[in-house]
C-alpha positions in Angstrom: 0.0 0.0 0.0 1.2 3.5 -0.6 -1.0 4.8 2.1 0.9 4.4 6.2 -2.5 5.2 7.7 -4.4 2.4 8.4 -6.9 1.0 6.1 -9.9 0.9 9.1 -9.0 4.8 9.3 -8.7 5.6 6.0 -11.9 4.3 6.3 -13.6 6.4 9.0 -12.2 9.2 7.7 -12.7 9.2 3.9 -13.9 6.2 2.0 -17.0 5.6 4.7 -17.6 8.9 5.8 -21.0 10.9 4.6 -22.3 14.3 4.9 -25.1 13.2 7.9 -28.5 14.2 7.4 -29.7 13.3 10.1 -28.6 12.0 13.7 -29.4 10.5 17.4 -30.0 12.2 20.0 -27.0 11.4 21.5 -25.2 14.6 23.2 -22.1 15.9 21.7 -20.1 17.2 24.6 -17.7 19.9 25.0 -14.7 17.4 26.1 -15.2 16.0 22.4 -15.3 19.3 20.8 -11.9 20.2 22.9 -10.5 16.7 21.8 -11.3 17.5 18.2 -9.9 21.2 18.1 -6.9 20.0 20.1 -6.4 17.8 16.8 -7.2 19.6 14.3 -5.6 23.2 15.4 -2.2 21.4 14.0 -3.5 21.4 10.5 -1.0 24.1 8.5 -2.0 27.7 7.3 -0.4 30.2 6.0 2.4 31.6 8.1 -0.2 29.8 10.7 -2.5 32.7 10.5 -5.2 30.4 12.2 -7.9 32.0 11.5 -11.3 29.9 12.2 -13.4 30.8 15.1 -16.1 27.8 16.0 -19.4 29.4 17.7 -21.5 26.6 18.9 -24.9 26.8 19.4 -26.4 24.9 22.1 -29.5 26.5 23.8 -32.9 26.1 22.1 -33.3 29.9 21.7 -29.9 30.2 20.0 -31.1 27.2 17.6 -33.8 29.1 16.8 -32.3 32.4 15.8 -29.7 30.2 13.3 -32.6 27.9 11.2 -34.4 30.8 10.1 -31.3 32.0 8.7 -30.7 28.6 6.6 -32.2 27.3 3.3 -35.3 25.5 3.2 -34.0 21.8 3.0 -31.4 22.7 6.1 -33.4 23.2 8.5 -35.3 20.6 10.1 -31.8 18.9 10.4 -30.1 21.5 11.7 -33.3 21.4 14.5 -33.0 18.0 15.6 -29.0 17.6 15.3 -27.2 17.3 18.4 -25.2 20.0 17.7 -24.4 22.8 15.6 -21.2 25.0 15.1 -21.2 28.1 12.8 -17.6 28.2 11.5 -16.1 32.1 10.6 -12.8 33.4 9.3 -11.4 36.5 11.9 -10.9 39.0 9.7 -8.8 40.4 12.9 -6.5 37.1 12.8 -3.2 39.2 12.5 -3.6 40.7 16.3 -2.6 37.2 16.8 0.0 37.1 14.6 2.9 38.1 17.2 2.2 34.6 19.2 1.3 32.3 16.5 4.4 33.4 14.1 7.3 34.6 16.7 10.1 34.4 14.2 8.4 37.0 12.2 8.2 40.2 13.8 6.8 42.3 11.4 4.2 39.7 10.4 1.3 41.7 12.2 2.0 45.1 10.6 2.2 42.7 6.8 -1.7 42.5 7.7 -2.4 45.9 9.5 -3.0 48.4 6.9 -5.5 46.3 4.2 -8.5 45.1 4.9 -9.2 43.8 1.7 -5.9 41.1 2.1 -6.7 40.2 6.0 -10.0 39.0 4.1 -8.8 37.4 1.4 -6.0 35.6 3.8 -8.6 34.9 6.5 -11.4 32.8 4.1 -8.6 31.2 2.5 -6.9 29.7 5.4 -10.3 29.4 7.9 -11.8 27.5 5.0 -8.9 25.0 5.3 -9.2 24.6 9.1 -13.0 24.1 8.4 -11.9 21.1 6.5 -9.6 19.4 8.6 -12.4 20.7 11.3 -14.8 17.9 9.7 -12.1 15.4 9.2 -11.4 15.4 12.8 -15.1 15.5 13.8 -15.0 12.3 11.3 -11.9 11.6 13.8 -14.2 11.4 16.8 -16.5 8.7 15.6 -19.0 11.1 14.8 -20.6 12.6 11.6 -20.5 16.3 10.2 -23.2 17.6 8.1 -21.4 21.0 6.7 -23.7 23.6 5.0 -23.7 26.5 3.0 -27.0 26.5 2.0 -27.7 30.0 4.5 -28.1 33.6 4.5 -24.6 33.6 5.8 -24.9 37.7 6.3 -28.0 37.0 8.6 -25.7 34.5 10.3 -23.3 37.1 10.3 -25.5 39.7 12.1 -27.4 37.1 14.5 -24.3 36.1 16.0 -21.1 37.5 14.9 -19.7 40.9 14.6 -18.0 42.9 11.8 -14.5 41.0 12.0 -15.7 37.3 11.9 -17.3 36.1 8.3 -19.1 32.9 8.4 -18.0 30.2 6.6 -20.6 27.7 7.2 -22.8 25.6 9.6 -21.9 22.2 10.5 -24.2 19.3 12.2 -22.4 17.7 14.3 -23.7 14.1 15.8 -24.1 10.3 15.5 -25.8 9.6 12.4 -29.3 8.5 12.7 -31.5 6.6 10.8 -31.6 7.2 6.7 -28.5 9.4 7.4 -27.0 9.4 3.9 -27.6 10.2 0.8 -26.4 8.0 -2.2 -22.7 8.9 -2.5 -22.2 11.3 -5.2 -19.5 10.6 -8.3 -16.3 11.6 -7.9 -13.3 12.9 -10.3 -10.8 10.3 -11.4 -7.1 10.6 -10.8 -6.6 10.7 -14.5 -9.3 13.6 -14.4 -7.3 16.2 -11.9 -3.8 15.5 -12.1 -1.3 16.6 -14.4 2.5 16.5 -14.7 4.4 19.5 -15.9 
């Protein structure tokens, strides 16, 4: 095999795992939210910018406030799902830049003066942490349904501020009955690789 990771987690992590539609009512704690974050955070960005923020939204009021913000066929799941944790980009990531990149001094003041490229650096690297993010709920036995179907500015409003952007909303739970769709095609090696 080319692959060191073992087959059973190549498994649980890739090959078997599903975007859940629905799930038990099993609670998702806080200790497994800390175990997966204290996983995940190790994922690279760039010059470790770091820049997801997770909002989890646990009382029935909160719940509330976020389904009316998502697409029709979103939120009934979203309702019943253990769960749910609105995933954002800090636009203000490079205030943390002086602990997160030492070596780098003037890796703050890069960021400071444009807006426009704390954004652009911000969605790009948060949006890769949301990613390993699912792989390591995946990584915790249980199931991620990630969603963009949302007014993500209503999102924004309901429960951010200014400086965080939404990303998504993710489900987060054992799967429950009639959890998956059919698995979708995907690309072939042939189809996305080239060599220069």
């Amino acid at each position: 095999m080319s692959l060191v990771l073992d087959p059973a987690a190549q498994d649980l992590l890739f090959r078997e795992a599903r975007t859940a539609n629905t799930f038990t009512d099993e609670p998702v704690t806080d200790e497994q939210i800390q175990a997966i974050y204290d996983l995940v955070k190790y994922g690279p960005t760039s010059m470790n910018q770091s820049p997801l923020r997770v909002t989890l939204v646990r009382s029935a009021e909160a719940r509330e406030r976020l389904v009316k913000h998502l697409a029709e066929g979103n939120q009934k799941k979203t309702a019943a799902a253990p769960l749910v944790a609105i995933l954002s980009a800090d636009n203000e990531f490079h205030e943390e830049l002086p602990h997160l990149f030492p070596h780098f001094p003037q890796a703050k003041d890069m960021f400071a003066g444009s807006r426009e490229a704390r954004e652009k650096n911000a969605g790009l690297n948060a949006a890769l942490q949301a990613a390993y993010f699912i792989i390591g709920v995946r990584a915790a036995g249980l199931a991620a349904g990630p969603m963009t179907g949302a007014d993500l500015a209503g999102i924004q409003k309901e429960f951010l501020d200014d400086d965080h952007t939404p990303l998504m909303v993710v489900n987060i739970g054992k799967p429950g009955e009639d959890a998956w769709f059919p698995r979708s095609p995907r690309l072939e090696y042939e189809q996305v690789v080239t060599t220069v």
